[in-house]
DONUDREN-759452 format. One record per residue (C-alpha): x, y, z; residue in three letters. Coordinates in steps of 0.001 Angstrom, whole numbers, plus 500000, padded with zeros to 6 digits. Example, Ala and Ser with C-alpha at 12.3 -4.5 7.8 and 13.67 -1.06 7.14 Angstrom:
DONUDREN-759452
512300495500507800ALA/513670498940507140SER/
***
This chain:
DONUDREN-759452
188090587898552608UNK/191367588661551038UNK/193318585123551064UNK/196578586812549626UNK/197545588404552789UNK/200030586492554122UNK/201364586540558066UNK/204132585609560034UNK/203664584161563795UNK/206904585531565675UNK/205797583321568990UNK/208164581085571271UNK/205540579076572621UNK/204671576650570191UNK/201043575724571016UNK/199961579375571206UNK/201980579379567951UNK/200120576531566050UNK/196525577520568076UNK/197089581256566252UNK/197848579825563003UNK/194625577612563278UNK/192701581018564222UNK/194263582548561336UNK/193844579908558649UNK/190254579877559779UNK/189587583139559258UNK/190736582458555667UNK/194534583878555918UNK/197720582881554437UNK/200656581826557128UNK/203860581243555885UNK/205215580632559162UNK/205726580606562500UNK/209103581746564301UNK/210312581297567855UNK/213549583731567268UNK/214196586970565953UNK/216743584686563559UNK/214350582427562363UNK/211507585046561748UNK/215035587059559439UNK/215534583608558171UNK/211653582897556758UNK/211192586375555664UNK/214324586289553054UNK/212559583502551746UNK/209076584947551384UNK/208039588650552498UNK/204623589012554419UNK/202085591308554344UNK/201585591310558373UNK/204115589802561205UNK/202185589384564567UNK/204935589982566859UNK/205041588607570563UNK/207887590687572446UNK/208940587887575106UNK/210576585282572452UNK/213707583419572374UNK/217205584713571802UNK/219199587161572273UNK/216232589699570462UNK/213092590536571917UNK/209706591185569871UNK/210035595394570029UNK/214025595126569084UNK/213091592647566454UNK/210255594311564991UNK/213001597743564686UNK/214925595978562460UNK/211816595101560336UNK/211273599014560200UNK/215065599647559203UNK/215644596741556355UNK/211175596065555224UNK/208443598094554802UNK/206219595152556646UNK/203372595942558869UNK/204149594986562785UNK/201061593843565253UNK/201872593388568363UNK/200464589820570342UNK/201589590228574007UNK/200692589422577497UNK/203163592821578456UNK/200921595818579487UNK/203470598079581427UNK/203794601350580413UNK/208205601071579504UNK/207010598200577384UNK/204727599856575886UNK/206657602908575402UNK/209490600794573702UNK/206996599032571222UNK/205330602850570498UNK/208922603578569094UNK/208831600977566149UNK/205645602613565359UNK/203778599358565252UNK/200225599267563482UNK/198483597412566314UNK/198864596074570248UNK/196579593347571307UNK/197099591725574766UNK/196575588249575660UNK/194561586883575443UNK/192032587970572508UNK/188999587330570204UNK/188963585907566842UNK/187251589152565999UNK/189753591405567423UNK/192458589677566053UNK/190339589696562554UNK/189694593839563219UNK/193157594710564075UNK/194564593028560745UNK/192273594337558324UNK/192568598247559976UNK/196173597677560118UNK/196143596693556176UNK/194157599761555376UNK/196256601901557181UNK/199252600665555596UNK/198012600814551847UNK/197179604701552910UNK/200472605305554399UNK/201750603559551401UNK/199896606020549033UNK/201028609053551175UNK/204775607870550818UNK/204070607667547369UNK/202713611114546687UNK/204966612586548976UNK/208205611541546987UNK/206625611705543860UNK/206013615836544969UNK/209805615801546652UNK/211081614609543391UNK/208776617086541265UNK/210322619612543729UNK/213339618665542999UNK/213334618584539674UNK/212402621997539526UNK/214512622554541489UNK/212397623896544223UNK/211597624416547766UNK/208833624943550299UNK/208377627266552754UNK/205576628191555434UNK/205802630921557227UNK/203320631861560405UNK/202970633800563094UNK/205326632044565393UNK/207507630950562861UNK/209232630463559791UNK/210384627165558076UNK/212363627127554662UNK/212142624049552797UNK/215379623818550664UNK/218006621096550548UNK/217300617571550292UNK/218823615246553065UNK/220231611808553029UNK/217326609597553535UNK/215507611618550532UNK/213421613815552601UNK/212858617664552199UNK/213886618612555374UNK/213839622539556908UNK/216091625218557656UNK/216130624802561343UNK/215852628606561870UNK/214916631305559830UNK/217228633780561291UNK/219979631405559768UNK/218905631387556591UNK/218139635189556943UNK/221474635918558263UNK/223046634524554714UNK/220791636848552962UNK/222400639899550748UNK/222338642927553057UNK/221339644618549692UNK/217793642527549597UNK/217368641955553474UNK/214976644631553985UNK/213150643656550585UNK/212722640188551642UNK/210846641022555327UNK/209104643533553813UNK/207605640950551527UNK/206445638472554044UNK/205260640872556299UNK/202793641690553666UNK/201909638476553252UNK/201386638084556811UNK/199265640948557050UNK/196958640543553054UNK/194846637484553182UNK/194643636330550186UNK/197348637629549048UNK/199842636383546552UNK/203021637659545590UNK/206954636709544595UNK/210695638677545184UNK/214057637528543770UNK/216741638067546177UNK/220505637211546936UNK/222047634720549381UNK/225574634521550000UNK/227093630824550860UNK/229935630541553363UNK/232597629828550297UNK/231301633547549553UNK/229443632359546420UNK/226822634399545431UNK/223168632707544657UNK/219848633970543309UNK/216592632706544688UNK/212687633769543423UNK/210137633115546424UNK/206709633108545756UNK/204299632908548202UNK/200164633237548707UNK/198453633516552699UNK/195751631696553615UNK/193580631352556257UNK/194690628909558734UNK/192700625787559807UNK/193145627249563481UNK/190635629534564586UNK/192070633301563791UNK/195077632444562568UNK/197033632938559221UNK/199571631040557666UNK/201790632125554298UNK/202695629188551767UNK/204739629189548908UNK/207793627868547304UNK/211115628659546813UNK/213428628205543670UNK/217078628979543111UNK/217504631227540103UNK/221199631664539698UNK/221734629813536594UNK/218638631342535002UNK/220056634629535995UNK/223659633626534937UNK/221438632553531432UNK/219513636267531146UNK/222569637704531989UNK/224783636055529181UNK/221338636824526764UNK/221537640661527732UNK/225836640553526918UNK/224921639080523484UNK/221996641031522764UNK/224553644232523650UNK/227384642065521547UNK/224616641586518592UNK/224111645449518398UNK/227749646926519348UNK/229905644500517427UNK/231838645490514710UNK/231719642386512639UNK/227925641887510862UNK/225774639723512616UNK/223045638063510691UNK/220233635543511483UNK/218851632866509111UNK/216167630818508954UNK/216064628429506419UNK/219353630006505064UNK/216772632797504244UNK/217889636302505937UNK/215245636887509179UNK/217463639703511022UNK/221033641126511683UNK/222782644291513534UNK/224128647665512567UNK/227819646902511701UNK/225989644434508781UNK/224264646741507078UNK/227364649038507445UNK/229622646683506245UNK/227580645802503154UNK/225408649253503118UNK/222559646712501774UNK/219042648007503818UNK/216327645089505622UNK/213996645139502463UNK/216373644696500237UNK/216884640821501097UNK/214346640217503781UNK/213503636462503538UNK/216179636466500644UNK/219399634124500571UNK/222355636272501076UNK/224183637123497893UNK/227359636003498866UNK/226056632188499945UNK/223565631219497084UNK/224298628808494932UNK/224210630960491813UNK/227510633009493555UNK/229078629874494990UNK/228400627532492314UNK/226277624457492942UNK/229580622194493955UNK/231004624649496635UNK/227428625841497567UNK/226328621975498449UNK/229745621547500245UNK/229449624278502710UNK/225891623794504039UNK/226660619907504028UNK/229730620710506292UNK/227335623311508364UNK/224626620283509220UNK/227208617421509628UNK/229993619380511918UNK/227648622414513010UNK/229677625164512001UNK/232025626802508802UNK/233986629267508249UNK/236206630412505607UNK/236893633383503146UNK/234574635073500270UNK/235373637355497541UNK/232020639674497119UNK/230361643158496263UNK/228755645778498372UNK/225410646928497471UNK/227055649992495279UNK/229748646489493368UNK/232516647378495155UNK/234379644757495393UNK/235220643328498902UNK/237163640461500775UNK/234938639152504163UNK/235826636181506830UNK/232892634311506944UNK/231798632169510296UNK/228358630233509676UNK/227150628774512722UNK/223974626203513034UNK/221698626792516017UNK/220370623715517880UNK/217110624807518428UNK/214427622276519901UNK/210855621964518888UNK/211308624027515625UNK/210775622625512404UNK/212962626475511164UNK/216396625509510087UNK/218240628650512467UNK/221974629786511987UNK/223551632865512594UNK/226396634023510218UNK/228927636566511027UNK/231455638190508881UNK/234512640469509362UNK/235458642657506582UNK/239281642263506034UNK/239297644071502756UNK/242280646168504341UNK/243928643189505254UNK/243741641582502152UNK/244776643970500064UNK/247836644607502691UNK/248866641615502127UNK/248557641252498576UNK/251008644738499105UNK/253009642430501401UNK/252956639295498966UNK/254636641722495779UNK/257110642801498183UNK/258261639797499057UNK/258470638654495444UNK/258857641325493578UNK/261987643900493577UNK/260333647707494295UNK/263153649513492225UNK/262242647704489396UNK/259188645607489703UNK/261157642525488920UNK/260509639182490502UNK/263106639143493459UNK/265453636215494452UNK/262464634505495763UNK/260220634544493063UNK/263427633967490571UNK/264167631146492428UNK/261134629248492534UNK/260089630192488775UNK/263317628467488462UNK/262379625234490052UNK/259121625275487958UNK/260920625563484378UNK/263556623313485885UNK/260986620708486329UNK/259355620853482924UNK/262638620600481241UNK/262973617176482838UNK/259852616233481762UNK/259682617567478479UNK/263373616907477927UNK/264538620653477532UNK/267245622690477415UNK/267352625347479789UNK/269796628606480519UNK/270663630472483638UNK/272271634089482504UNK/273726635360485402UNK/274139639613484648UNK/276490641653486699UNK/276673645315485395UNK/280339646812484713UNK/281657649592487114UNK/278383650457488381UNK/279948651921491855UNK/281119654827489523UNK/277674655845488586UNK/276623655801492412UNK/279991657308493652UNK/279600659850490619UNK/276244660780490332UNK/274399659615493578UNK/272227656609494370UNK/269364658400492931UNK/270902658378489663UNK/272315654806490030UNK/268401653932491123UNK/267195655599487785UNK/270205653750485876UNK/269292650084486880UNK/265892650791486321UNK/266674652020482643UNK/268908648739482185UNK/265898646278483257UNK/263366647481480963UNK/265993647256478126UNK/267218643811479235UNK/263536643029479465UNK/262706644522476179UNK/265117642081474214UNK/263647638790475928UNK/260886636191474941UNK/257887636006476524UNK/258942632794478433UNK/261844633918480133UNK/261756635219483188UNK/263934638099484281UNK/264831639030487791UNK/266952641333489782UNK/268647639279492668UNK/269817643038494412UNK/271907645646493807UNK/273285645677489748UNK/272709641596489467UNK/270146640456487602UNK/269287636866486360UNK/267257635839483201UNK/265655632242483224UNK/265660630837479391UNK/263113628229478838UNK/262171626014475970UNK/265612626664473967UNK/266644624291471440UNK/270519624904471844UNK/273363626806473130UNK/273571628841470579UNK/269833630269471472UNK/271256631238474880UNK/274922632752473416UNK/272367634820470661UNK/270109635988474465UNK/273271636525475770UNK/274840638680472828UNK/271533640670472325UNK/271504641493475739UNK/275353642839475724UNK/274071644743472354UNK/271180646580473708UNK/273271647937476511UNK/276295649505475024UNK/273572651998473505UNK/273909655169475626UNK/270947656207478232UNK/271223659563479481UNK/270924659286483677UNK/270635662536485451UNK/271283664782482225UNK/274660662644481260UNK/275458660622478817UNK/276429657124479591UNK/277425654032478483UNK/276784650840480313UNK/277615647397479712UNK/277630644101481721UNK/279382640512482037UNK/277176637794481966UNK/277525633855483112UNK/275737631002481339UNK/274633627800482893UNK/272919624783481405UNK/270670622305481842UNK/271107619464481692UNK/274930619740480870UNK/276198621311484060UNK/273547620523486777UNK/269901619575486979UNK/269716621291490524UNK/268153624990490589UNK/270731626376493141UNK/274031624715491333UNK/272622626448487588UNK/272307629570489721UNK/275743629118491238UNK/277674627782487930UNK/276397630815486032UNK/277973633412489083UNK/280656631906488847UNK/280890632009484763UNK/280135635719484891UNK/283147636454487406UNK/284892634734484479UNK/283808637214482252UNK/284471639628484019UNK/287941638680484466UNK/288568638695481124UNK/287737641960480302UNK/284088642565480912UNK/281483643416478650UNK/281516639965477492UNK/279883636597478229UNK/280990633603479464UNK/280001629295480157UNK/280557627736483037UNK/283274625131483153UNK/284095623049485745UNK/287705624651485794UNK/285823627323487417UNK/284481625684490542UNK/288182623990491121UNK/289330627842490713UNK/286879628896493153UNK/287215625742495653UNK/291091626130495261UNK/290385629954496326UNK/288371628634499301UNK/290433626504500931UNK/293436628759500559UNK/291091631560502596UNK/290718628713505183UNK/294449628249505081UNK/295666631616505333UNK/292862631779508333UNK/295106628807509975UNK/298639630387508720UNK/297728633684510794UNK/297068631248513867UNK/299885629572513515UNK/302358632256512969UNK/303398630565509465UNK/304033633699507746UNK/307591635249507639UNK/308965638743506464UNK/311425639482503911UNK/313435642104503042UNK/314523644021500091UNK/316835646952500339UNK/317145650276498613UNK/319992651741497896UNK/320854655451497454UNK/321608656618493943UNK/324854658580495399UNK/326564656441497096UNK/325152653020497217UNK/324584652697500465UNK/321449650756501996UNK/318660653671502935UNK/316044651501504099UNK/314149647879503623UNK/310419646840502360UNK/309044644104503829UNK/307894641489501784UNK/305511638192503439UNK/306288635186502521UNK/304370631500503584UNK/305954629452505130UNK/303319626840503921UNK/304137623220506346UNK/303003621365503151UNK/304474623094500249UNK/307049624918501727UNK/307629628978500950UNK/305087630922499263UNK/305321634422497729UNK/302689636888497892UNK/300646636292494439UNK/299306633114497001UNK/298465635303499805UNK/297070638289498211UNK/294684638079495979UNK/292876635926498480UNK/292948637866501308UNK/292028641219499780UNK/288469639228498928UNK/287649639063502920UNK/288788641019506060UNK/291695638535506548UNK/293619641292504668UNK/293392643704507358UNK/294588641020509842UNK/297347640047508051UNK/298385643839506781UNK/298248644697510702UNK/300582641510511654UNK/303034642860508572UNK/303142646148509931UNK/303583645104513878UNK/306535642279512525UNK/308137644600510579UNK/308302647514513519UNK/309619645368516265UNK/312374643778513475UNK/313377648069512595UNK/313778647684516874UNK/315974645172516631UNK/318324646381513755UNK/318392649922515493UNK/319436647809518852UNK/322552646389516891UNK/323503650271515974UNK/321823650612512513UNK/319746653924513701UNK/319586655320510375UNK/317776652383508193UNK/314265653310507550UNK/311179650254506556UNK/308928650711504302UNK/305098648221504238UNK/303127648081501961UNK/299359648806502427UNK/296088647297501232UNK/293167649655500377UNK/291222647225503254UNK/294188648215505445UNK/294064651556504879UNK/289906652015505006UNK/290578650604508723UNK/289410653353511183UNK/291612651843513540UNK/294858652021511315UNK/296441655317512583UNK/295997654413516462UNK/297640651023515868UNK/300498652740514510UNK/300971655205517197UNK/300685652382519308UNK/303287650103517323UNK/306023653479517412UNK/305651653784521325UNK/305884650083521977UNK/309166650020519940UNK/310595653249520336UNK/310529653775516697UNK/310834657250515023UNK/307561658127512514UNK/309959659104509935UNK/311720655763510004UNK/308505654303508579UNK/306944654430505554UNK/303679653153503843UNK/303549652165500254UNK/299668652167498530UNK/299268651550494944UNK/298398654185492269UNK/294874652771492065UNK/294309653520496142UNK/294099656954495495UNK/291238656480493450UNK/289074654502495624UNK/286800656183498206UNK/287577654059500954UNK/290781655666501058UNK/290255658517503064UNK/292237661790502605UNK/291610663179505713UNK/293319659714506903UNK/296564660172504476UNK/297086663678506027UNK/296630662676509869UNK/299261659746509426UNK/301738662386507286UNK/301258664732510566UNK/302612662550512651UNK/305786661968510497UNK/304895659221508529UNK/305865658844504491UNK/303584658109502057UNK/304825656380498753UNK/302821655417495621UNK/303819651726494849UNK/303718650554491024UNK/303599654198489236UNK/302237654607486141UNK/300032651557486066UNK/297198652890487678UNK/294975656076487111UNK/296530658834489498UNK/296115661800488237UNK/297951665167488676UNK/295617666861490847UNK/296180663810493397UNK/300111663865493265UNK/299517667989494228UNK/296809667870496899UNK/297676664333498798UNK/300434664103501347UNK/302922661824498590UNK/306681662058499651UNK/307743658770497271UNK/306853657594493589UNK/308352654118492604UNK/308508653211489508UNK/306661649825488166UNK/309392647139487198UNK/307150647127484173UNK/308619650014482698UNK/312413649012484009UNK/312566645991482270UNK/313040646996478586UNK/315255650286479567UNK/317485651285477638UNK/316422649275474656UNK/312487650146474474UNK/312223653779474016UNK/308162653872474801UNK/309552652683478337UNK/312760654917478544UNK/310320658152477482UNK/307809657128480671UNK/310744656146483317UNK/312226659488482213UNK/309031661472482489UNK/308163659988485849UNK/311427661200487015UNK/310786664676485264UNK/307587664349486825UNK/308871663717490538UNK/311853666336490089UNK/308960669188489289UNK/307065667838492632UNK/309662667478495118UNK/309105663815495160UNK/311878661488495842UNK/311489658906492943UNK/312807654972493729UNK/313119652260490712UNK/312094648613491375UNK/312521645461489604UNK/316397646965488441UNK/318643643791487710UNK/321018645030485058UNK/323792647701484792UNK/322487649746482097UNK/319631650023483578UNK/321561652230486521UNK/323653653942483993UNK/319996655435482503UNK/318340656012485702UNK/321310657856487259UNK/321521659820484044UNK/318037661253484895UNK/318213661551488318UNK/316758658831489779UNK/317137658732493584UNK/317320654878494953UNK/317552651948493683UNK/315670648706494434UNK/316212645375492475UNK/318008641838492188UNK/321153643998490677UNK/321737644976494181UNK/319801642470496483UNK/317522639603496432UNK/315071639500499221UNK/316777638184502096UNK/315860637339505519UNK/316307640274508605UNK/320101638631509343UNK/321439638936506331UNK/320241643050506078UNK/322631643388509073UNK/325652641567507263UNK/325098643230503710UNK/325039646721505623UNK/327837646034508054UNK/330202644703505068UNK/329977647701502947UNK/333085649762502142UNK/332462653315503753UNK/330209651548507150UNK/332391652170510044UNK/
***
């Protein structure tokens, strides 16, 4: 006899109670207690679990035996027997629920009770091995993910989903489950267990799809074999069911990279043991190398040999540790052309494989390299000349900037702007100029050391870089050879020319250690140069940069002047040779600076003919000047005509003949009662249209040529161009009548305008003699401090109302 099993009385009668544990202990069991309550029988099992309760239903509390022995079921796996004097069939009905493994009614044998425990043991060590192999083949199901099914001739049961308690529990109804079916596969799916139904012995399996509610489509594989059914005459169809969506999902993803393997159009190659094993078409396009030719080889382009044992180690090291590479190579086709591939190495986890597997693919970018190598020279180098460009110039700067420091160098910045290269371009065409500068660099280049560096910056600049020199006089003898070999002639276009250049010197470490300042310094030296009469060279000094700061903030000024109405007119008259009588007036700015009180036109000027501020301020002159002609022909003085001078900005301005229709109409003005002075040298320049001169001489306007004689007019211009005025430069009044170079070109001009029709006025006249000689020749006004200073608009009106013959 076992003496391990142990039992619990559940009885509220004590005798019967300690008479069955005597009974018990006799028979050679274990008791580990007896229990009058539902809560003490809780109480003594949390303290020790038995193997067997013998339960009596009529106890004490508020529990009886058969609700007692349900909680057992619910919270222990403990075997319930049933000890009762209760026979009635509801009684016994209730204790059938808790599924009890015996019932023995008072009162009873020794034997029986003996009997009933040891059946009652058995049975519950088999139902304990049933559990057992019944979740261990849920769980096998489950982890395969599969399900049962049975299908007979009244019915069919899908075993599927698992449900709460752990159990594989059915579809309820197999016209649910066939209802989610794919209407594509329904008929497929009958059709297959219909035959089943019909072949003994048959075995067979269909993949189908189900659709969920959520409308998520799912793949299931149901095999299935019939049998012959333990009933007499009957069959019955068993199987199992799996869902296949994932694998599917997986053979699908397998048959898109099988199609990507073969239609890519980057190569595609499989290693094993970084030996070749396999790869697609576009490889053996790319490289035009055939299989046998490196079969269980090492491709060319990753062996050590090609690599070199260092970079070789690195990358397959990097491959194992991270799992992947990928970078650029530099290698040959089968035929040694040269080529440029991206390179992606990729390590394959593969499981129960002693092969070390990747897959490698590359991407020939040949093209793109070699674009961008095209790209890379233009952006450093200058196509005209094949120069380095600002850019390159700029960092090669930096660089030999650097080493001087270190090496304690000197170093030179030359700064080359060629002279009146516009003419060649205006003359000849850009083609020409193109051919020209292209000419220049190679003999610039020609004349240099190996270690400097010459660039062109754009257009006709171009910059040398001087390195290791051991003075300034090394960069004055660059500089002079460099002024030499241009003024020998190159012919451009079949002519014959001359060129020659200014050039600005900066120096390291005297002026600035800074690459943009040297750059800067030696621009600013070369404007010096050219200043001073081109064709020369110049050193920066610091004089320079005040110069150009000075020139800076005066631009800023004269912005702030025009905003603030600070500028003033005055006015100089000319008088008539005859009778010496006031013609007309040119106006004449002036600054009315709030610092440094009036300023004449050499301050305003020069500055704004640099920047558009000229146009501005040439438009303000001529709008100031036609509503103060308004006012003066208001007081009665309808006669006086003004003349402005014009800028060659001013007159390039598109907009320049509208704004002086405009400027008439506002003020009522007459176009002959206004004329427009332009220098000599205007007539020269191209942004002086002609077409321009004659539209504004159409609409009454006179045209004058300002400072004559100084410029580079010739006679072809005085002939064809709408001119009704010449003025002679005070230059050539000054010495008259003592210098006779100047009397012989005052007299010619005046020859000159008599021959042309030309009204010709002298400027700058301050002494009597003077008159006496012009009036001799025929000169027809006068202009000059002789007769009138500049004056402000009032005082016109008084000098003209206070001579003799004005009534």
């Amino acid at each position: 006899m076992d003496r391990h099993i142990k039992i619990l009385i559940v009885e509220d009668e004590q005798i019967v109670a300690l008479d069955l544990k005597r009974r018990l202990t006799k028979l050679g069991y274990d008791v580990i207690g007896t229990a009058a309550s539902g809560d003490k029988a809780f109480a003594l099992i949390s303290q020790e679990l038995p193997s067997v309760v013998l339960m009596d239903i009529h106890i004490q509390g508020e529990m009886d035996g058969v609700e007692v022995a349900a909680r057992l079921q619910e919270k222990h796996s403990i075997p319930v027997i049933y000890l009762t004097a209760y026979s009635e069939e509801k009684t016994l009905s209730r204790a059938r629920a808790t599924m009890p493994y015996g019932y023995l009614l008072k009162p009873f044998s020794d034997r029986e009770l003996h009997v009933m425990i040891q059946v009652s043991m058995e049975r519950f060590e088999n139902d304990t091995r049933i559990a057992k192999s019944e979740e261990h083949f849920r769980l096998a199901l489950e982890a395969a993910r599969l399900g049962t099914w049975e299908a007979t001739e009244e019915k069919n049961e899908i075993f599927l989903s698992k449900s709460q308690n752990g159990n594989l529990e059915p579809i309820s109804d197999w016209k649910k489950f066939d209802l989610s079916i794919d209407k594509r596969d329904k008929n497929k799916v009958s059709d297959f267990i219909q035959k089943l139904r019909l072949n003994k012995g048959a075995a067979e399996e269909i993949e189908f799809r189900v659709n969920s509610d959520s409308g998520k489509e799912y793949w299931y594989k149901l095999y299935g074999k019939s049998f012959i059914s333990t009933k007499p005459y009957k069959y019955q169809v068993i199987g199992v069911l799996q869902e296949t969506t994932e694998i599917r999902h997986v053979q699908n993803r397998l048959a898109q990279a099988a199609t990507v393997f073969e239609c890519a159009t980057e190569g595609i190659i499989l290693l094993k043991n970084r030996k070749f094993h396999c790869a697609n078409k576009a490889f053996y396009t790319i490289t035009e190398f055939e299989e046998n030719d490196i079969l269980d080889k090492e491709l060319t382009f990753l062996t050590e040999r090609f690599l070199g044992e260092s970079a070789y180690n690195r990358l397959w090291r990097y491959v194992e540790e991270s799992g992947h590479w990928q970078g650029e190579i530099k290698t040959y086709k089968k035929n040694k052309e040269a080529m440029y591939i991206w390179i992606n190495i990729g390590r394959i986890p593969v499981k129960n494989d002693d092969d070390d597997q990747s897959v490698v693919m590359i991407s020939d970018i040949t093209t793109v390299r070699k674009t961008q190598e095209q790209l890379a020279r233009i952006a450093f180098y200058d196509c005209l000349t094949n120069l380095p460009n600002r850019m390159l110039v700029m960092d090669r700067l930096k660089f030999a900037l650097e080493k001087a420091k270190r090496e304690s160098l000197i170093l030179g910045v030359l700064f080359i702007d060629l002279d009146n290269f516009k003419r060649i371009n205006d003359t000849l065409g850009h083609k020409a100029g193109d051919n020209m500068l292209r000419l220049i660099s190679q003999k610039i280049q020609s004349e240099l050391r190996k270690s400097d560096t010459l660039g062109r910056l754009g257009g006709d600049e171009f910059i040398v870089i001087a390195a290791d020199v051991d003075s300034k006089d090394a960069l004055t003898r660059i500089a002079e050879k460099i002024l030499d070999c241009l003024s020998a002639p190159v012919i451009v276009e079949g002519m014959e020319i001359i060129p020659s250049c200014s050039i600005g010197i900066s120096v390291y470490p005297e002026h600035s250690d800074h690459h943009d300042a040297l750059v800067q310094m030696a621009d600013t030296a070369m404007y010096q140069a050219k200043s001073s009469g081109r064709n020369m060279y110049a050193y920066y000094h610091p004089c320079l940069t005040q110069k150009a700061s000075h020139f800076l903030m005066r631009e800023r000024e004269l912005y702030q002047a025009l905003e603030r109405n600070e500028f003033i007119l005055h006015y100089q008259p000319q008088f008539s040779s005859s009778d010496r009588k006031v013609t007309s007036v040119e106006a004449l700015i002036r600054w009315q600076h709030p610092e440094k009180g009036l300023l004449f036109p050499s301050e305003i000027i020069p500055v704004a003919e640099s920047s558009k501020l000229m146009v501005e301020i040439g438009n303000w002159v001529l709008a100031e000047a036609c509503r103060q002609l308004n006012v003066w022909r208001s007081e009665g003085l309808s006669d006086l005509g003004i003349a402005v001078n014009m800028s060659i900005r001013q007159f390039s301005d598109a907009r320049l003949t509208k704004l002086i229709d405009q400027l008439l109409h506002q003020y009522g003005l007459p176009a002959h009662s206004l004329e427009l002075e332009i220098t000599e040298s205007c007539l020269q320049d191209d942004l002086v249209d002609n077409a321009h001169l004659r539209e504004l001489e159409k609409s009454g306007i006179s045209i004058s040529i300002d400072d004559f004689g100084t410029g580079y007019s010739c006679m072809s211009s005085l002939k064809n161009l709408p001119i009704h005025k010449l003025k002679i430069d005070r230059s050539f009044i000054k010495d008259i009548p003592h210098d006779k170079n100047d009397c012989a070109i005052a007299s010619a001009i005046l020859a000159l305008g008599k021959e042309l029709n030309l009204k010709v006025v002298a400027e700058g006249i301050e002494f009597p003699e003077q008159v006496d000689f012009l009036d001799a020749h025929g000169c027809d006004e006068f202009q000059g401090f002789l007769f009138s200073k500049p004056v402000l608009p009032g005082k016109i009106t008084e000098l003209i109302k206070s001579q003799a013959n004005y009534h």
